[in-house]
C-alpha positions as CSV (number, residue, x, y, z in Angstrom):
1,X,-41.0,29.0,-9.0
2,X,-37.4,27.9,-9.7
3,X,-34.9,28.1,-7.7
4,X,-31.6,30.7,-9.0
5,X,-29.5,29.1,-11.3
6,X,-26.5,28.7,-9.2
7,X,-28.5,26.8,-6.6
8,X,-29.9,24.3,-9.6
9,X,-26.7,23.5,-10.8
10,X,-24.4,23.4,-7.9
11,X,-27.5,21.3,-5.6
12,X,-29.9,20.1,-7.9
13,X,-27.8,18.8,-10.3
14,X,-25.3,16.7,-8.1
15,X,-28.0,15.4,-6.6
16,X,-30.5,14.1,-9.7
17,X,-27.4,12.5,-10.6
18,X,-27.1,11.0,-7.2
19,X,-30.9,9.3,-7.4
20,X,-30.3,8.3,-11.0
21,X,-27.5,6.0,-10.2
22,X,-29.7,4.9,-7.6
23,X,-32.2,3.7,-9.4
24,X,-29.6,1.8,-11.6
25,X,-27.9,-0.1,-8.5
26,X,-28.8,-3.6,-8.0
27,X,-31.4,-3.7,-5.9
28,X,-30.7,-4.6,-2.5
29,X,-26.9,-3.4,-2.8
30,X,-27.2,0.4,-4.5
31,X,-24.0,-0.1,-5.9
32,X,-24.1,3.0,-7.8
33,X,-25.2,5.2,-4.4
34,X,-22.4,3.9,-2.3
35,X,-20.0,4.7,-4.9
36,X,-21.5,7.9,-5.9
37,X,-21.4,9.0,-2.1
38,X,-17.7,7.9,-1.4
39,X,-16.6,9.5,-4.5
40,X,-18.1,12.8,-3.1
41,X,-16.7,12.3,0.6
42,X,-13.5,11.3,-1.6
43,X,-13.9,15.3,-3.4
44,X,-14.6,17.3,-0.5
45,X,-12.0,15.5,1.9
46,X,-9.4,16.0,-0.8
47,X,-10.3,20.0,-1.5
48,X,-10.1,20.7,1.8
49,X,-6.9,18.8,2.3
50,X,-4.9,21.1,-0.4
51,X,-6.8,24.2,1.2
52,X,-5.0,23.0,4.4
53,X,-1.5,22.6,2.6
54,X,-2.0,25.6,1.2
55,X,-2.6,27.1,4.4
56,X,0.6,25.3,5.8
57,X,3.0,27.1,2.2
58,X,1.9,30.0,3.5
59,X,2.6,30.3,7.2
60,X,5.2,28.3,6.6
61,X,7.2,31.6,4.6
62,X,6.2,30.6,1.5
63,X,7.9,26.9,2.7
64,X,10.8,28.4,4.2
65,X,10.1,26.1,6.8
66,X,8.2,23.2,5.5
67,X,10.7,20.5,6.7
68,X,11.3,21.8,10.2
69,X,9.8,19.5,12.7
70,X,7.0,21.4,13.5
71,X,5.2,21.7,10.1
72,X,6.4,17.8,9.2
73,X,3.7,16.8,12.0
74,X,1.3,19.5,11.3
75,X,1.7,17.6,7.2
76,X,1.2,13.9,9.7
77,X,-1.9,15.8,10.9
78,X,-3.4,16.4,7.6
79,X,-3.0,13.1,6.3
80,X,-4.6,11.1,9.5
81,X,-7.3,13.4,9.1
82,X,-7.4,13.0,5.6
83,X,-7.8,9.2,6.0
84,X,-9.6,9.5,9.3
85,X,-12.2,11.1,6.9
86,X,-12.0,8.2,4.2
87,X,-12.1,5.3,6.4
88,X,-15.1,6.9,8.2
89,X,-16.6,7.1,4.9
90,X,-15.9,3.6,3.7
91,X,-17.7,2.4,6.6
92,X,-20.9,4.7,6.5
93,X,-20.9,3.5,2.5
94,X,-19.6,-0.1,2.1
95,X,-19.6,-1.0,6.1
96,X,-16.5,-1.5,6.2
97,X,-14.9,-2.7,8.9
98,X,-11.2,-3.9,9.9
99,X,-10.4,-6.8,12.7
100,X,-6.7,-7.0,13.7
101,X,-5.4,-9.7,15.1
102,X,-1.8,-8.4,16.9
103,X,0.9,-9.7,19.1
104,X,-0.6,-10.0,22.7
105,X,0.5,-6.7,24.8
106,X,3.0,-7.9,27.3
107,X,5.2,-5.1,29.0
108,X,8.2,-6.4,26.4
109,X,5.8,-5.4,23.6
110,X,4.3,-2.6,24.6
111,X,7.5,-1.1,25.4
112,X,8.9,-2.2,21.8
113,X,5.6,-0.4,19.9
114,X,7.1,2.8,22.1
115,X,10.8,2.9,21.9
116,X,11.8,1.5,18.4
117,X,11.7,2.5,15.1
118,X,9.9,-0.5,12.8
119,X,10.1,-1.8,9.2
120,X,7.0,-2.9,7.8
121,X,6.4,-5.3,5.2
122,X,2.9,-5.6,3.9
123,X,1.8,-8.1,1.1
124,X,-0.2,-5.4,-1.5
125,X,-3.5,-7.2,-3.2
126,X,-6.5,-5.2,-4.0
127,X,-7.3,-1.3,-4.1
128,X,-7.4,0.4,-0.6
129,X,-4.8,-2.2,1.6
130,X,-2.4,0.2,1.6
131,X,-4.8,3.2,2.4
132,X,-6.0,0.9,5.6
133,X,-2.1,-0.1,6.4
134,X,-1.6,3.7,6.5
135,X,-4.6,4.8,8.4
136,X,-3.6,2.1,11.3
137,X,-0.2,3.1,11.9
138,X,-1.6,6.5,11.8
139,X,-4.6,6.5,13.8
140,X,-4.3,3.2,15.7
141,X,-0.3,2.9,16.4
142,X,0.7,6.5,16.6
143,X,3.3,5.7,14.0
144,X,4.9,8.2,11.3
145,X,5.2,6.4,8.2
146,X,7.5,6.7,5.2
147,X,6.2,5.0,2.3
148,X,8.1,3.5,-0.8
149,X,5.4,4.2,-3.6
150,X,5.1,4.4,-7.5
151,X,5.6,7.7,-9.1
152,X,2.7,7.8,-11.0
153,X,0.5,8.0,-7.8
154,X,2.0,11.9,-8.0
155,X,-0.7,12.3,-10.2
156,X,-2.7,12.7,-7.7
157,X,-2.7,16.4,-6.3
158,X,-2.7,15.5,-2.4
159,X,-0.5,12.9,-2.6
160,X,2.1,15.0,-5.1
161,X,2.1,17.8,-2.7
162,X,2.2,15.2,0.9
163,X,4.2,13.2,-0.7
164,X,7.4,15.4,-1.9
165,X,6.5,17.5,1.7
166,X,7.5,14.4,3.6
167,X,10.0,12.3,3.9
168,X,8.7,9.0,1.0
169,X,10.5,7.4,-1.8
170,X,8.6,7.5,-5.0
171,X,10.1,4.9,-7.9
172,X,9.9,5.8,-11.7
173,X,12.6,3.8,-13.6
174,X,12.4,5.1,-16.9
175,X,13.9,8.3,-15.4
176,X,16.9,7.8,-13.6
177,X,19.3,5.5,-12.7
178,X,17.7,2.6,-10.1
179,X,20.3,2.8,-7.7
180,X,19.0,6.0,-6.5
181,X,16.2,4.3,-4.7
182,X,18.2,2.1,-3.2
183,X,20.6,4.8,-1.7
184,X,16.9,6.7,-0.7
185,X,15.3,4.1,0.7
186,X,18.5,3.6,3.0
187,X,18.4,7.1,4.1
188,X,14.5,6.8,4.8
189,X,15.3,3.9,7.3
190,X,18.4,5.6,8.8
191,X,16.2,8.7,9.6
192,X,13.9,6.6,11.5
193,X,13.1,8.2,15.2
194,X,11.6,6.1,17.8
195,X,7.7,6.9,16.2
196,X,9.2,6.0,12.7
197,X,7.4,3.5,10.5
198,X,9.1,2.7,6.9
199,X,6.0,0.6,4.7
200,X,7.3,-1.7,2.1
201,X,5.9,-4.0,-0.3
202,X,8.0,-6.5,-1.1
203,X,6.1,-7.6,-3.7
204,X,6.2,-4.8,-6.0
205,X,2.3,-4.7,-7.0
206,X,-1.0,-6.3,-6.4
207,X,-1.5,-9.7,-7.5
208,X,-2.8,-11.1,-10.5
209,X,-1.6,-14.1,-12.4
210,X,0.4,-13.0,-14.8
211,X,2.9,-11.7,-12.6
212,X,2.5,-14.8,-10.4
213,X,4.2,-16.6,-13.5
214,X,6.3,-14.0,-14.4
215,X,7.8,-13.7,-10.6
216,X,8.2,-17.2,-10.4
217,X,10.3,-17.2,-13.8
218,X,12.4,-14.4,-13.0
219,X,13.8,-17.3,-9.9
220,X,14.1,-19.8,-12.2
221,X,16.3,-17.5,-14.9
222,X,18.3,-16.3,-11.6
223,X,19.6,-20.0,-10.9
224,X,17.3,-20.1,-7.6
225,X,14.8,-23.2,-8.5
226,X,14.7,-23.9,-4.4
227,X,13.0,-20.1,-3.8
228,X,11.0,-20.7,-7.1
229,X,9.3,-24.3,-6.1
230,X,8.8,-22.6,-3.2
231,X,7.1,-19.5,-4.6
232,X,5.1,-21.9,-6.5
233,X,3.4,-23.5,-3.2
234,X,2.4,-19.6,-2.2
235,X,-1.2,-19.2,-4.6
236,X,-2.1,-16.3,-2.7
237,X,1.0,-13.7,-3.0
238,X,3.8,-12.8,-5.7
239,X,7.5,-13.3,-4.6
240,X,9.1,-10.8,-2.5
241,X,11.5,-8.5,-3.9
242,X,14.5,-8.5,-1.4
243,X,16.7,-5.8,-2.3
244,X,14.8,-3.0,-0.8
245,X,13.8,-4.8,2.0
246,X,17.3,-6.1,2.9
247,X,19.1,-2.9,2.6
248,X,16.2,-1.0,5.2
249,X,17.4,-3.6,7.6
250,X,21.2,-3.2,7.2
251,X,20.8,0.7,7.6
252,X,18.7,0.5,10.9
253,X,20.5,-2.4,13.2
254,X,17.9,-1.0,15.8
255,X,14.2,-1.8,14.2
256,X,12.2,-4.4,14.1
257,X,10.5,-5.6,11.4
258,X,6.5,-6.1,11.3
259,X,5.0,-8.4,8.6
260,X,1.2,-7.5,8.0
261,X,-0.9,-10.2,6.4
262,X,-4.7,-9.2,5.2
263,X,-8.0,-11.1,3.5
264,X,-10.8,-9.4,2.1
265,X,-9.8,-7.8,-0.7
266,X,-8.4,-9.9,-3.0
267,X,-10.6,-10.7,-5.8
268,X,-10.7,-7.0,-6.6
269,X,-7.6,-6.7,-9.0
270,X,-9.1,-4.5,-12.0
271,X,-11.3,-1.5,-12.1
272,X,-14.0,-3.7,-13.0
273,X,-13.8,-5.9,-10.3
274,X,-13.9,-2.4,-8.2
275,X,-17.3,-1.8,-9.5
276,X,-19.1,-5.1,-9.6
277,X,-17.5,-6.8,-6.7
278,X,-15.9,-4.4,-4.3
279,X,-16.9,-6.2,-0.7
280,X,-20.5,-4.4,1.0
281,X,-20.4,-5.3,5.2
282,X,-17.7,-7.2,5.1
283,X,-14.8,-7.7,7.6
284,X,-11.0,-7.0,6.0
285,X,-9.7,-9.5,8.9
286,X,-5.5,-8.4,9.5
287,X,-2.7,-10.1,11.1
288,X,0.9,-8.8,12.4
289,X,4.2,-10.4,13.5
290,X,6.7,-8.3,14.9
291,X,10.5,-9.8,14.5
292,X,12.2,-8.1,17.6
293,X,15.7,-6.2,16.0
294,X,18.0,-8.6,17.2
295,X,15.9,-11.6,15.9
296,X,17.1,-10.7,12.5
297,X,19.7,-12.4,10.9
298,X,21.3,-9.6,9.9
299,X,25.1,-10.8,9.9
300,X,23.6,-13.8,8.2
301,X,24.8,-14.7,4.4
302,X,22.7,-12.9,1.9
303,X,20.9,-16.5,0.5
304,X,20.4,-17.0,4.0
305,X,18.5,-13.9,4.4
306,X,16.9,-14.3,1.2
307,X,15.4,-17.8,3.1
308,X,14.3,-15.3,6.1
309,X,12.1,-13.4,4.2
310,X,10.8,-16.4,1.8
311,X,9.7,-18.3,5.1
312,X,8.1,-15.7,6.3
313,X,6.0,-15.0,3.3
314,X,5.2,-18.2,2.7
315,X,3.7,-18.3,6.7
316,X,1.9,-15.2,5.1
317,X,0.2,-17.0,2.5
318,X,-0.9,-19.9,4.7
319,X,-2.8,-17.3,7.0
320,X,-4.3,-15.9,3.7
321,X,-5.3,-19.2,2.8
322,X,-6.9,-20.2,6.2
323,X,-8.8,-16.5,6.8
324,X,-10.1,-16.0,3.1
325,X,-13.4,-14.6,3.2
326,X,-17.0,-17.0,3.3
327,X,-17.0,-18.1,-0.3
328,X,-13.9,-16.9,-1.6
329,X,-11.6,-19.8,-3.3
330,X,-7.6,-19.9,-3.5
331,X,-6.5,-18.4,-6.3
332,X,-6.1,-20.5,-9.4
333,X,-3.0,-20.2,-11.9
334,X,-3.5,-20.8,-15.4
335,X,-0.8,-23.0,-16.9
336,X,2.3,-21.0,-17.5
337,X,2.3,-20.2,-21.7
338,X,5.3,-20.2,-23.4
339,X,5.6,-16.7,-24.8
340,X,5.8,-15.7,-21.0
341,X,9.6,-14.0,-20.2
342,X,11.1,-12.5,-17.6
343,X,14.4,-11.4,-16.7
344,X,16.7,-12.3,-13.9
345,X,16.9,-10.9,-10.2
346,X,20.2,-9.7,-10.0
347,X,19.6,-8.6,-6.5
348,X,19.1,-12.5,-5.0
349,X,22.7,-12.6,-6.0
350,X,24.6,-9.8,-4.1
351,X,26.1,-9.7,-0.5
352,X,25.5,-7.4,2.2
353,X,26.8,-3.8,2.0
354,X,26.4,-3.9,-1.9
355,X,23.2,-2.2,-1.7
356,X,24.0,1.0,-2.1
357,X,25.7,0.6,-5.1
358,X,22.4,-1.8,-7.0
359,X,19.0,-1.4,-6.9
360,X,16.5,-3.7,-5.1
361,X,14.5,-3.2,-8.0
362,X,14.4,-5.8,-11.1
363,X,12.5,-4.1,-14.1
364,X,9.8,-6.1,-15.5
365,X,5.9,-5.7,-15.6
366,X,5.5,-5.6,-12.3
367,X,4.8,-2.1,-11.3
368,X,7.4,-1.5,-8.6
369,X,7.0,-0.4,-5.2
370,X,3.3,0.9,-4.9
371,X,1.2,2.7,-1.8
372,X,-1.3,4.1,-0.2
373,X,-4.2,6.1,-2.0
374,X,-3.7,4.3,-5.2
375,X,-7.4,3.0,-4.4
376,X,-9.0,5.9,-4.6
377,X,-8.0,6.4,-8.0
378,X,-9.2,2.9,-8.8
379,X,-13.0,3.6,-6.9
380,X,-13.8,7.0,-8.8
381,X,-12.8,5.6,-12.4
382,X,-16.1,4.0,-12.8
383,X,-17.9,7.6,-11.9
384,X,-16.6,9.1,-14.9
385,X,-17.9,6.2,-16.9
386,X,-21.3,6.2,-15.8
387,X,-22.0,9.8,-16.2
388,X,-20.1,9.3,-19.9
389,X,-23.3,7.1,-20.7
């Protein structure tokens, strides 16, 4: 006897789909299960997430009072248990597992990670870095981040709603004038509170080597051959972008700055990579500095802060280089071809206190400022195209 219809196509169905990709998987790694299974923890965490924001619209008055403090950390709650949920599920699925190597916890630190505000500035290469940056301030740190992220991540419905609910900057260029973001992301630092965490990434967009050339021209075209001979010796990362991460600092005297460092998920730069290579038991190995407030040379000159933040990337890269996972090879760079352009970074040129009048952003390919979530996007593409065949 069969079972009702309903039952057949809301149980049976999911799950012949489930054993078919199974049987496709390589064998030994069931590619196609693990994906198949995170994409449905991916569904089911999401659904329930917008039932819970549509919970908070609604005893909120209709989100009369949706920014009062008491509903912005009830939003905080949602979104550590959204990624509680994830990162649980990336672990059951790929075994994935995260080893952070942090400052040792003296009384001066541990009193630091409790009374200041913080800046963090996170290298971005492969899908999900910014999902685990997120979950640790989160979950780990008890940290409430703000995140400077790409507008086009609003196409997804949880982050569109979390997003806009709580205090982020997303960046879209063709829209509005660029120094908008620059006066937001000011405001975003100088409404830090002592749990506050603003995430950057300097770099504007994961890696690949395209952009690599085209970062390193855009130095050249500026009139800065020191910082691009020196971008040249960093294989593993794209020049920073210092406008927004300069002006964070000027608007919050009292923060320090943490620089986050991470191997394991670099060779994943396309949606193919995603599917064929994405890492199965394998350690994402982290590393944090923390730059104590008045160890930053804020009343230095601009080039001179420029330097700062060069340095420290380029200390960056040579952990990246020295903790790359068993196998994996530095990067290599294709000669530059000609055709390549790119057009100068105005903001290596200004001085302090112009920032709110310029925008740390230079347009080019590079995809901005980009965030958390923009992995999960990336891991269910390849779902659609396998039940498309």
């Amino acid at each position: 006897m069969l079972p009702p219809r309903l039952i057949r196509r809301l149980v049976l169905a999911p799950l012949a789909l489930v054993f078919g990709l199974a049987v496709r998987s390589r064998p030994g790694r069931m590619r196609s299960l693990r994906l198949t299974c995170f994409a449905l923890i991916w569904f089911v965490a999401e659904t329930a997430a917008l039932f819970m924001l549509l919970g908070l619209w609604i005893v909120s008055g209709f989100g009369g009072r949706l920014r009062t403090e008491p509903y912005q950390s009830r939003h905080y709650a949602v979104i550590k248990w959204f990624l509680d949920v994830m990162y649980d599920g990336a672990a059951r699925t790929y075994g994935l597992r995260v080893e952070v190597d942090e400052p040792e916890l003296t009384p001066e630190e541990r009193l630091a990670r409790l009374a200041r505000p913080i800046i963090v500035l996170s290298r971005h290469a492969g899908p999900g870095d910014s999902f685990l940056l997120i979950h640790e301030l989160l979950s780990v740190y008890g940290r409430r981040p703000r995140v400077v992220m790409k507008s086009a991540l609003q196409l997804d419905p949880s982050v569109d709603v979390l997003g806009n609910r709580l205090p982020n900057v997303f960046i879209q260029h063709s829209k509005i004038g660029e120094s908008l973001f620059t006066e937001q992301i000011e405001r975003l630092a100088a409404g830090l509170d002592a749990s506050g965490a603003l995430v950057i990434f300097p770099e504007g967009g994961n890696w690949t080597p395209g952009r690599w050339r085209r970062g390193i021209r855009r130095l050249e075209h500026a009139g800065r051959p020191d910082l691009a001979a020196q971008a040249r010796q960093m294989p593993n990362l794209l020049p920073p972008r210092p406008g927004g991460t300069l002006a964070a600092i000027e608007a919050r005297p009292d923060a320090d700055v943490i620089f986050v460092a991470h191997s394991g998920l670099d060779s994943i730069v396309s949606v193919r990579d995603v599917w064929r290579n994405f890492p199965i038991d394998q350690v994402i190995k982290a590393r944090w500095w923390r730059v104590p407030h008045d160890q930053i040379p804020r009343d230095a000159p601009h080039d001179d802060q420029v330097q700062w933040l060069y340095d420290w990337w380029q200390r960056i890269d040579s952990w990246i280089s020295e903790n790359r996972p068993d196998g994996a090879a530095v990067p290599e760079v294709a000669p530059e071809p000609e055709s390549d352009s790119a057009e100068p970074v105005a903001e290596l040129t200004r001085t302090p206190g112009d920032y709110s009048q310029h925008s740390p952003f230079a347009r080019s390919s590079s995809p901005g400022y980009s965030a958390s979530f923009a992995s999960r996007a990336a891991i269910i593409r390849p779902v659609s195209a396998l039940v498309r065949r």
